[in-house]
PyMOL CGO cylinders between C-alpha atoms (Angstrom):
from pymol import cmd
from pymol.cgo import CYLINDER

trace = [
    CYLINDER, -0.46, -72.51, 12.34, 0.17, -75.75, 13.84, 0.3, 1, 1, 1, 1, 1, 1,
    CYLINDER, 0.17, -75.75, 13.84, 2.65, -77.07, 16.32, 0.3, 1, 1, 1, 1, 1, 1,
    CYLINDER, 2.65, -77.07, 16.32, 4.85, -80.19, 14.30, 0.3, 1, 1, 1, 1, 1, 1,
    CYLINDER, 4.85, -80.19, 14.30, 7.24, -80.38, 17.54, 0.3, 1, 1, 1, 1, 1, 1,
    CYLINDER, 7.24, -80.38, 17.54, 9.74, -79.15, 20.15, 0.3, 1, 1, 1, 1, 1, 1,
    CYLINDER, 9.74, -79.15, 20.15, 13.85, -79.29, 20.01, 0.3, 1, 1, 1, 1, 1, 1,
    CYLINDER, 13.85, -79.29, 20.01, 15.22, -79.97, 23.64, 0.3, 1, 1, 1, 1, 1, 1,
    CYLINDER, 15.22, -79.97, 23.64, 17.42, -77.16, 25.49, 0.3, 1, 1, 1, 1, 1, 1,
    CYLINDER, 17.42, -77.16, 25.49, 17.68, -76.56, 28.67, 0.3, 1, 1, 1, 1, 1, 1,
    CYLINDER, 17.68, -76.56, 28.67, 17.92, -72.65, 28.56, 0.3, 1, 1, 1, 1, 1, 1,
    CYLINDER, 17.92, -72.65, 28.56, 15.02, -72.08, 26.38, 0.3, 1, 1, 1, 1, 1, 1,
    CYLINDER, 15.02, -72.08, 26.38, 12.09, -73.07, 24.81, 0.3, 1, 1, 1, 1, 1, 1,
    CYLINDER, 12.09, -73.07, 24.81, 12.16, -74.33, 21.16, 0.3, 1, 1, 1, 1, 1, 1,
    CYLINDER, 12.16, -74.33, 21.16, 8.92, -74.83, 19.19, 0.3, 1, 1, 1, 1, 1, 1,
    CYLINDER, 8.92, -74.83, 19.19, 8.91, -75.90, 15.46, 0.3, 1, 1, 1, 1, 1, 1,
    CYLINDER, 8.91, -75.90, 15.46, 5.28, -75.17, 13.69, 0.3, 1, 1, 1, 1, 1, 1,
    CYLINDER, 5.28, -75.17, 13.69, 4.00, -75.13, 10.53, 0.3, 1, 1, 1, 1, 1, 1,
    CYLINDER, 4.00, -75.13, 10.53, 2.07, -72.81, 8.55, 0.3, 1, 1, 1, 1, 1, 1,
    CYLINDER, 2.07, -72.81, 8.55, 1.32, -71.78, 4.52, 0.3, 1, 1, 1, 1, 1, 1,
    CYLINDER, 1.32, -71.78, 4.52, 4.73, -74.14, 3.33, 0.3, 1, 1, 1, 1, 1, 1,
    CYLINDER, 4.73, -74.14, 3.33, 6.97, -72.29, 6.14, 0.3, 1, 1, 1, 1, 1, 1,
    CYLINDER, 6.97, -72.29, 6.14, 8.28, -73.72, 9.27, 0.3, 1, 1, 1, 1, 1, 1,
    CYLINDER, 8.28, -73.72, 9.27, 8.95, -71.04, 11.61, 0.3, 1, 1, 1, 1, 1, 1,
    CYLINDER, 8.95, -71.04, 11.61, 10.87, -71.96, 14.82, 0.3, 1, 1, 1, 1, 1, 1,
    CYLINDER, 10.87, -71.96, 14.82, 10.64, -70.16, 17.70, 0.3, 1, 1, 1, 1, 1, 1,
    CYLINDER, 10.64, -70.16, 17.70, 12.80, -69.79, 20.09, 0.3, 1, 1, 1, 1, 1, 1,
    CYLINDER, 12.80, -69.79, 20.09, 11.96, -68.13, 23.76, 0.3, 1, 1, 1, 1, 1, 1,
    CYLINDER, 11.96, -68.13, 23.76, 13.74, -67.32, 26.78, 0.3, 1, 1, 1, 1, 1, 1,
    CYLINDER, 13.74, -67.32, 26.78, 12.08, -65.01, 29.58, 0.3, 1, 1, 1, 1, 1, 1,
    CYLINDER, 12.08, -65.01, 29.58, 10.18, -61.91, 28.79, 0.3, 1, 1, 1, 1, 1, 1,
    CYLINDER, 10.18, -61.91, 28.79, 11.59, -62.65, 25.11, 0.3, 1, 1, 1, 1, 1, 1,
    CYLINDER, 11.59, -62.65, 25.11, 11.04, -64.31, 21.79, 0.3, 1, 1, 1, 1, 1, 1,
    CYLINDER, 11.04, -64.31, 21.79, 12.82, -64.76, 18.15, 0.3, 1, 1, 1, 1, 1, 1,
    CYLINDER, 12.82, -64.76, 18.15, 11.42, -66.22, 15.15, 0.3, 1, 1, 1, 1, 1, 1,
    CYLINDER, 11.42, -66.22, 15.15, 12.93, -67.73, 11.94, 0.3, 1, 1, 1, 1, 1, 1,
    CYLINDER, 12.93, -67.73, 11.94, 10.66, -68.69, 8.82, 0.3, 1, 1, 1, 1, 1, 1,
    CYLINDER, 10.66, -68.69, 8.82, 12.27, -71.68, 6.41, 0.3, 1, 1, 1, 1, 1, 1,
    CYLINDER, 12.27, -71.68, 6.41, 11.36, -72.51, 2.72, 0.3, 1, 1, 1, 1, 1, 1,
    CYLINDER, 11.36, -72.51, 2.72, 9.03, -75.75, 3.45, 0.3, 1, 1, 1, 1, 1, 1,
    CYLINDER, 9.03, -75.75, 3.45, 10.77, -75.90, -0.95, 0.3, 1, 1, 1, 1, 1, 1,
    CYLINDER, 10.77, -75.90, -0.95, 14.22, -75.75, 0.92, 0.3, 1, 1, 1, 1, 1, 1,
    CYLINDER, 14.22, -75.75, 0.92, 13.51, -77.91, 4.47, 0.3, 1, 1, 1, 1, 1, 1,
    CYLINDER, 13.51, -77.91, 4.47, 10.64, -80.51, 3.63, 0.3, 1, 1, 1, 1, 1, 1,
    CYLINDER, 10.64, -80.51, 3.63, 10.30, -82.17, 6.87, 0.3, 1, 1, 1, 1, 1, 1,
    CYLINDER, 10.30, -82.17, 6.87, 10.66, -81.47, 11.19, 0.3, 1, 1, 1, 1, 1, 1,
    CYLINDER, 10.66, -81.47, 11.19, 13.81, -83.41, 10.92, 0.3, 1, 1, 1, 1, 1, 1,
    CYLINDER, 13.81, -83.41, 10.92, 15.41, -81.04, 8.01, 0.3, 1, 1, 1, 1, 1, 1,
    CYLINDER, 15.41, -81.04, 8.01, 14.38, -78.35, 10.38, 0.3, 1, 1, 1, 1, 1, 1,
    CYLINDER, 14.38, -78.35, 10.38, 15.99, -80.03, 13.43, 0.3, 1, 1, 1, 1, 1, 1,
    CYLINDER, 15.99, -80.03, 13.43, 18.82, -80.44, 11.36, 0.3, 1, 1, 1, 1, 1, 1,
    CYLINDER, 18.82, -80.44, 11.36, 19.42, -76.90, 10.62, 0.3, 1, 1, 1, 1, 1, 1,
    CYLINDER, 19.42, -76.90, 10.62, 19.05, -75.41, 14.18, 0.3, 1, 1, 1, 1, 1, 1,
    CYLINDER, 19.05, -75.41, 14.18, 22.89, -76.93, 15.26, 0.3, 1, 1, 1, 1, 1, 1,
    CYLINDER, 22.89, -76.93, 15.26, 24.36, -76.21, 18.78, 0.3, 1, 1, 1, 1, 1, 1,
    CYLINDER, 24.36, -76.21, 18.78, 26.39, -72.80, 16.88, 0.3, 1, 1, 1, 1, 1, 1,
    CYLINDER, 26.39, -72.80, 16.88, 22.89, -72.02, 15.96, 0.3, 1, 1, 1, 1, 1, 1,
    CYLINDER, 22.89, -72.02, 15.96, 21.09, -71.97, 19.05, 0.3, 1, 1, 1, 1, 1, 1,
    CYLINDER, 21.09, -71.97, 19.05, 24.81, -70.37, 20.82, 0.3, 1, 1, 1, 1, 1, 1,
    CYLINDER, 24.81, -70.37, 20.82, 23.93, -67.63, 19.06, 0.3, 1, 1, 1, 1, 1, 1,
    CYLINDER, 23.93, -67.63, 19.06, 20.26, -67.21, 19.70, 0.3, 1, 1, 1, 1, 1, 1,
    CYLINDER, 20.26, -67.21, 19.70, 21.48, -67.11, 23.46, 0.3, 1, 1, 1, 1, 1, 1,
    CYLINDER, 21.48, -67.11, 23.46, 24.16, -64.15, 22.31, 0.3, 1, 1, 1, 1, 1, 1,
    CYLINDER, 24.16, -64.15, 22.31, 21.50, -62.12, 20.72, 0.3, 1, 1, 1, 1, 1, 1,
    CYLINDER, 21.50, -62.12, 20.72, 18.88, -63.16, 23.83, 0.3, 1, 1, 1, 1, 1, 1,
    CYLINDER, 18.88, -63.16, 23.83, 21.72, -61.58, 26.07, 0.3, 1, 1, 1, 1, 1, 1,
    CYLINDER, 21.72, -61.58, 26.07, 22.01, -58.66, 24.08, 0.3, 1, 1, 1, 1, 1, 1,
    CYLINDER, 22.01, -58.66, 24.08, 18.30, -57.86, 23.98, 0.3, 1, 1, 1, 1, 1, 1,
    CYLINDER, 18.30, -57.86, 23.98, 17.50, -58.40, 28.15, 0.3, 1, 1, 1, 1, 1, 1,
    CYLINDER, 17.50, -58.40, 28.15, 20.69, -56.02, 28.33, 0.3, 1, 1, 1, 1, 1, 1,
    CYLINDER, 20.69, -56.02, 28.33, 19.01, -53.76, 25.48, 0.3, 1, 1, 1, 1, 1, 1,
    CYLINDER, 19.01, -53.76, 25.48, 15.55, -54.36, 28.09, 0.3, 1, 1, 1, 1, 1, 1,
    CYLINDER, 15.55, -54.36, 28.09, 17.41, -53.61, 30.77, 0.3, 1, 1, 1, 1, 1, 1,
    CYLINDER, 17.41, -53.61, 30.77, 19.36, -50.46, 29.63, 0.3, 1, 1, 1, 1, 1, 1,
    CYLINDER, 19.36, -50.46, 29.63, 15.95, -48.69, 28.51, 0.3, 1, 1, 1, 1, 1, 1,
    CYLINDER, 15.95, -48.69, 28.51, 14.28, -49.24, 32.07, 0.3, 1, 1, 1, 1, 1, 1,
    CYLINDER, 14.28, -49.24, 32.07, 17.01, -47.89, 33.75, 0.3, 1, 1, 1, 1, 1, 1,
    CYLINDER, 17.01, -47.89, 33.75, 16.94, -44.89, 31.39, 0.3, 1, 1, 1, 1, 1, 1,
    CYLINDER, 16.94, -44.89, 31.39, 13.29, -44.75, 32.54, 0.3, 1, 1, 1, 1, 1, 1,
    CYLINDER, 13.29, -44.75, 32.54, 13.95, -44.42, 36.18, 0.3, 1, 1, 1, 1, 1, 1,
]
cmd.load_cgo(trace, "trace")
């Protein structure tokens, strides 16, 4: 797997690689991660990639990194 490049935000950290004809971007913020795999068939190139991941996009990578810290959160509290 190989790093082809990075997509700018300022709450997270956006990676693009490449590996056997997928591009998987992955997305992290704190303690936590996501990871999408695309089609290299369907998005042949970084910039097709780059394309895809729109500001609604990564708004709603932000949602779901909300809802798993308070998912995180919620379980160590349990714990105490």
């Amino acid at each position: 797997m190989r790093i082809i490049g990075n997509i700018p935000h300022p709450d997270m950290r956006i990676t693009v690689f490449h590996m056997n004809d997928k591009f998987i971007v992955k997305f992290e913020a704190g303690p936590m991660e996501q990871v999408y795999k695309f089609d290299q068939e369907i998005f042949p190139g970084f910039e097709a990639v780059e394309k895809l991941v729109t500001h609604e996009f990564k708004e709603n990578v932000l949602k779901r990194f909300n809802e798993m810290f308070m998912d995180m959160r919620n379980s160590i509290n349990r714990k105490e």
